[in-house]
C-alpha positions in Angstrom: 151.6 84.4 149.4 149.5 87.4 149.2 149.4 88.4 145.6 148.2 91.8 144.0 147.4 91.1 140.4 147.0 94.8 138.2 144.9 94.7 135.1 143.5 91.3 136.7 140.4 91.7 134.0 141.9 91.9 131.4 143.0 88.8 128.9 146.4 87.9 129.8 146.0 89.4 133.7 142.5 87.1 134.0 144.5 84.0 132.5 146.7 84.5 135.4 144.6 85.3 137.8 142.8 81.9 137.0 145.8 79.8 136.9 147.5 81.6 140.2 144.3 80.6 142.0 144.5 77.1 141.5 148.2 76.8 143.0 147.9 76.0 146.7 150.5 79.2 147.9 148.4 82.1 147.2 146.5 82.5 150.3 145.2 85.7 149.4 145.0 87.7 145.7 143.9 91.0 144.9 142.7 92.1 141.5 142.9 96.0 140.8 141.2 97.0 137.5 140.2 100.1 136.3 137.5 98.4 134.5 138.4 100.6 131.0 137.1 98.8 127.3 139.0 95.9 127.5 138.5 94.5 131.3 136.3 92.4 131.6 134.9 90.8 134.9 133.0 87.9 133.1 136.3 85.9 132.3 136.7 85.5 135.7 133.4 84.2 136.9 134.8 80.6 137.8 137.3 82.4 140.4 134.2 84.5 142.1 133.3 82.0 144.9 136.8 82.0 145.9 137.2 83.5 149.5 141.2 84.4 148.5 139.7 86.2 145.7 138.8 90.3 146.0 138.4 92.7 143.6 139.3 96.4 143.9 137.9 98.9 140.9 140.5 101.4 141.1 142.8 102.9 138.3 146.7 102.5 139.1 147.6 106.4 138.4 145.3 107.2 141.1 147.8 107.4 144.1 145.3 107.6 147.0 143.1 104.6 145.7 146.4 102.8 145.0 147.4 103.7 148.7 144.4 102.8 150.3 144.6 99.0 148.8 148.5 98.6 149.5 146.9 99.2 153.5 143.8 97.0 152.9 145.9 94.3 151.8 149.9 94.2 152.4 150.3 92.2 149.4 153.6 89.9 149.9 154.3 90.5 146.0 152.9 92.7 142.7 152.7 91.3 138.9 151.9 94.3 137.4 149.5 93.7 134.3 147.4 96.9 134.2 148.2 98.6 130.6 146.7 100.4 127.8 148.1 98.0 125.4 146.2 98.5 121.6 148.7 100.1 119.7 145.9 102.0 117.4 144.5 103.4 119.9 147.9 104.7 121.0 148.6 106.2 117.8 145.1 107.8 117.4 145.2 109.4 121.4 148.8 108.8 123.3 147.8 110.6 126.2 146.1 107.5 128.0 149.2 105.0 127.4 151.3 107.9 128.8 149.1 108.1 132.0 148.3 104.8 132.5 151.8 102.9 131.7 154.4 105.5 132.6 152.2 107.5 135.7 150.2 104.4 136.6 153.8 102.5 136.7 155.4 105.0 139.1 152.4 104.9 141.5 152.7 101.4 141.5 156.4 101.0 142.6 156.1 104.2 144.9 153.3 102.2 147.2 155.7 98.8 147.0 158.4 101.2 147.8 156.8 102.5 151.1 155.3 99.2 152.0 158.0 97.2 151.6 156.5 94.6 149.3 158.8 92.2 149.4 158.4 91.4 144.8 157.1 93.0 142.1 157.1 92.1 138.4 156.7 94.2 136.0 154.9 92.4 132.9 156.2 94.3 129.5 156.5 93.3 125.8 158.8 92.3 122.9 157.5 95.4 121.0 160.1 97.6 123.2 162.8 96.3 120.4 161.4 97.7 117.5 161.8 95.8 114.0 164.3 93.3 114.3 166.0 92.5 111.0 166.7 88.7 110.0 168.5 86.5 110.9 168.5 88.5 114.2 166.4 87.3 117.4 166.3 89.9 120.0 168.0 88.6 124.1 167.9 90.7 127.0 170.1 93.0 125.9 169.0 94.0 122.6 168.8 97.8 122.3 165.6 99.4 123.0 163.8 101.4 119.8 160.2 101.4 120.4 157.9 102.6 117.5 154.7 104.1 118.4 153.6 105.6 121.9 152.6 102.2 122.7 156.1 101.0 122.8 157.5 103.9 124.1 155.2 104.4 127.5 156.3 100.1 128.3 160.3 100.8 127.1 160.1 104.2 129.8 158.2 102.2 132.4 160.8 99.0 131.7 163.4 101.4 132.7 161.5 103.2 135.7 161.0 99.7 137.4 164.3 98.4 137.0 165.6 101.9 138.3 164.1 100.9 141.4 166.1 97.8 141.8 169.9 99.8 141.8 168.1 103.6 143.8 165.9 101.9 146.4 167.4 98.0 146.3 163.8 96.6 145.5 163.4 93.2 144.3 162.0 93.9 140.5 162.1 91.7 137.4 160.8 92.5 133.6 159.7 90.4 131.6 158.8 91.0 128.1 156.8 88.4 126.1 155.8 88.2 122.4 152.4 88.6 120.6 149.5 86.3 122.9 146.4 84.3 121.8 144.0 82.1 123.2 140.2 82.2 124.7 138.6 85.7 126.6 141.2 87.7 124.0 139.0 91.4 123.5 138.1 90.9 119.6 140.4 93.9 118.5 143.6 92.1 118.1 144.4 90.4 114.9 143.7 86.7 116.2 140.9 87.5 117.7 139.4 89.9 115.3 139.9 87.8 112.4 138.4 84.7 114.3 135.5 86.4 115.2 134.9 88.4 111.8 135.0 85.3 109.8 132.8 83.0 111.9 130.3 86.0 111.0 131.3 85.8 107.6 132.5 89.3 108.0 135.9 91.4 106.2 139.0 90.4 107.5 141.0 93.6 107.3 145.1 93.3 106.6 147.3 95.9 107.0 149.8 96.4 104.2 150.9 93.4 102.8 150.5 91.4 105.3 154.3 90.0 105.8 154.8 91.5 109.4 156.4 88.5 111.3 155.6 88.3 115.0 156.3 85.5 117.3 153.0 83.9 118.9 152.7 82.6 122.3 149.4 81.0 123.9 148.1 82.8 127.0 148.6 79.9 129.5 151.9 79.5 128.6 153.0 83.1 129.1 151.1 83.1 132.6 153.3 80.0 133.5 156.2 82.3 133.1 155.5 84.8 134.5 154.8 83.1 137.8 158.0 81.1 137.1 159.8 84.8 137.5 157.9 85.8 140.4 159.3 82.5 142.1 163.0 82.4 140.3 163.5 85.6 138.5 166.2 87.9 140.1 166.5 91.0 140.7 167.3 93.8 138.5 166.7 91.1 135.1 164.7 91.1 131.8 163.6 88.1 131.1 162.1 87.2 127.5 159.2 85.1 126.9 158.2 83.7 123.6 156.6 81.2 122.2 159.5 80.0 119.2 156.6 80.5 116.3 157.1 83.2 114.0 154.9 83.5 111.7 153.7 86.4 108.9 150.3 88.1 109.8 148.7 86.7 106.2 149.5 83.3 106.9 148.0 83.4 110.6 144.9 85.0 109.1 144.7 82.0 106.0 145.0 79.4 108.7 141.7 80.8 110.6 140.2 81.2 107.7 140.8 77.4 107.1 140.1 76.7 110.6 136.5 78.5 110.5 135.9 77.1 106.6 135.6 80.3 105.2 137.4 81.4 102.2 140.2 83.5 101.4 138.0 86.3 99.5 136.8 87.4 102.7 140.5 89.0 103.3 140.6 92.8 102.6 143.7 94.2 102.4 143.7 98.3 104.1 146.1 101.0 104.7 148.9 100.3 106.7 149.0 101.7 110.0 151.9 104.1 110.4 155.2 103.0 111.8 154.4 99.4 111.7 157.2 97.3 112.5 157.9 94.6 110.1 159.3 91.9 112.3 159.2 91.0 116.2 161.9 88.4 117.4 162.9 87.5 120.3 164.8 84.7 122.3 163.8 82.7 125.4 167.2 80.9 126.4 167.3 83.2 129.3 164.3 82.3 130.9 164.2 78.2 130.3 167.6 78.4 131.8 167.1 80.2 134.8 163.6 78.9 135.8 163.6 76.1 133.8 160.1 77.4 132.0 159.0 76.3 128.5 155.9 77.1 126.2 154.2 73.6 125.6 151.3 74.6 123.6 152.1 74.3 119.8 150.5 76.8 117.4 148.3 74.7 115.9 147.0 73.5 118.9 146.8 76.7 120.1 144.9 78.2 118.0 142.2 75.4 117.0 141.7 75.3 121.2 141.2 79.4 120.4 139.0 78.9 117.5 136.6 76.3 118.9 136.2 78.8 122.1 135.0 81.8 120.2 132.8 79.5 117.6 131.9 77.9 121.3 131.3 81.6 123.0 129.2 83.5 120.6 127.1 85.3 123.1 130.9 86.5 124.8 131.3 87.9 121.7 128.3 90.0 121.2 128.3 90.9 125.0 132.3 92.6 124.9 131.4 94.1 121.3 127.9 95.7 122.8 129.4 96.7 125.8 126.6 94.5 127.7 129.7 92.5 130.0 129.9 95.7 132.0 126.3 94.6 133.5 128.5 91.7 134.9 130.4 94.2 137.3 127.2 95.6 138.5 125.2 92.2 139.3 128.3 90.7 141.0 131.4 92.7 142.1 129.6 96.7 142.9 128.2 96.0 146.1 130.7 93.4 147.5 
């Protein structure tokens, strides 16, 4: 299989690039990354001396770049990573999640259209469902009430991909999957953040009260769905991935404070970010029982394997918050 991975640098898109490459069926993947703040080239240096292994710079709402590399490489199937995901950063400028997830989404499925790419997957998120009240746990067909741009650029590009599977008959799946963790994680989400601000002995900012309630899921176990979809998923279906541990923000932020022996005066609480949703839930059943898939890492295993990496990585760290990991693109990937 000849597999076209977008947003291939970034944390979950490199965990799967990794993991697809050490299956024996992928005779061929392509990585297209625009290369913005968050990709980053050095989590995949163990797949570099890999002849099936390219990389294309390119960003996915450029049509002719997009065009060219559907020529260059007749992928067989698309997982489709490649988002401006920080939901901040969507609130403070929406105009790039706009471009990039909606625009970027169409180009995308408009080259798989004309080539005739034979699968694509379309990776989304639980956030698409808005607060979810308890005892409620979102399925499939929960409605859709997206809070922030964010939310609202994957919900619109959900919809635009599966429109493709009932206008043009393409074979498209969705899957959305809940909040992620592990190793390689860009230090601005709240596991990763708080990990790394407290091995520095640094503030570990809160929002609110610190009671949003979202569902945690370890990288590798998310990439093993989603290639369990690409093989099994059918057509026209959402398919939910979580990882069955829902847990308040505070108490995930107490337990790396344990984990990294630091105490609990180190957390600040700050204003909370507007339209935060209280509480993410979703369920998995369809998934396990249509491709038989199941998370296998626990959370506390999870995250003390996440902990010990960053207290492990220090100079990863220092070289994504300094910016110096871009010098990693020039010395290895710009002239191949």
């Amino acid at each position: 299989m000849k597999l076209l991975v977008t947003g291939g640098a970034g944390f979950i898109g490199s965990a799967f690039v990794r993991q697809a490459l050490t299956g024996g069926d992928v005779t061929a993947l392509c990585n297209v990354d625009a290369l913005t703040y968050a990709g980053n080239l050095e989590n995949l240096a163990s797949v570099l001396p890999d002849p099936r292994y390219r990389f294309e710079r390119a960003d996915i709402a450029d049509a002719a770049a997009i065009e060219n590399i559907f020529v260059s490489f007749a992928p067989d199937a698309v997982v489709h990573f490649a988002a401006e995901s920080h939901v901040d950063r969507s609130i403070l400028s929406p105009e790039p999640v706009i471009r990039t997830n909606l625009n970027g989404t169409f180009t995308l499925l408009e080259a798989a259209r004309r080539h005739k790419t034979e699968r694509f997957v379309h990776v989304s998120t639980d956030e698409v469902y808005g607060s979810i009240d308890e005892p409620h746990d979102a399925d499939e067909g929960y409605p859709l009430k997206a809070s922030s741009p964010y939310s609202a650029s994957k919900a619109g590009s959900d919809l635009l991909a599966l429109s493709y599977v009932t206008t043009y008959k393409m074979n498209v799946s969705v899957t959305r999957a809940s909040n992620n963790y592990g190793p390689y994680q860009f230090p601005e989400k709240l596991i990763p953040l708080m990990i790394a601000n407290a091995l520095e002995g640094k503030s570990l900012p809160v929002y609110g009260d610190g009671m949003q309630i979202r569902d945690w899921l370890y990288v590798d176990d998310h990439c093993a769905a989603i290639d369990a979809v690409l093989r099994h998923g059918r057509a026209g279906e959402v398919y939910n991935i979580g990882g069955s541990r829902a847990l308040p923000n505070i108490e995930v932020v107490k337990r790396i404070l344990a984990a990294t022996g630091r105490g609990e005066d180190l957390i600040t609480y700050v204003k909370d970010r507007p339209g935060h949703d209280r509480r993410y839930a979703i369920t998995s059943e369809k998934v396990e029982a249509e491709t038989g898939w199941k998370p296998r890492v626990e959370f506390e295993n999870g995250l003390a394997r996440t902990v010990a990496w960053y207290r492990d990585n220090p100079q990863w760290i220092a070289s994504v918050r300094s910016g110096a990991y871009r010098d990693f693109y020039e010395k290895n990937y710009s002239n191949r």
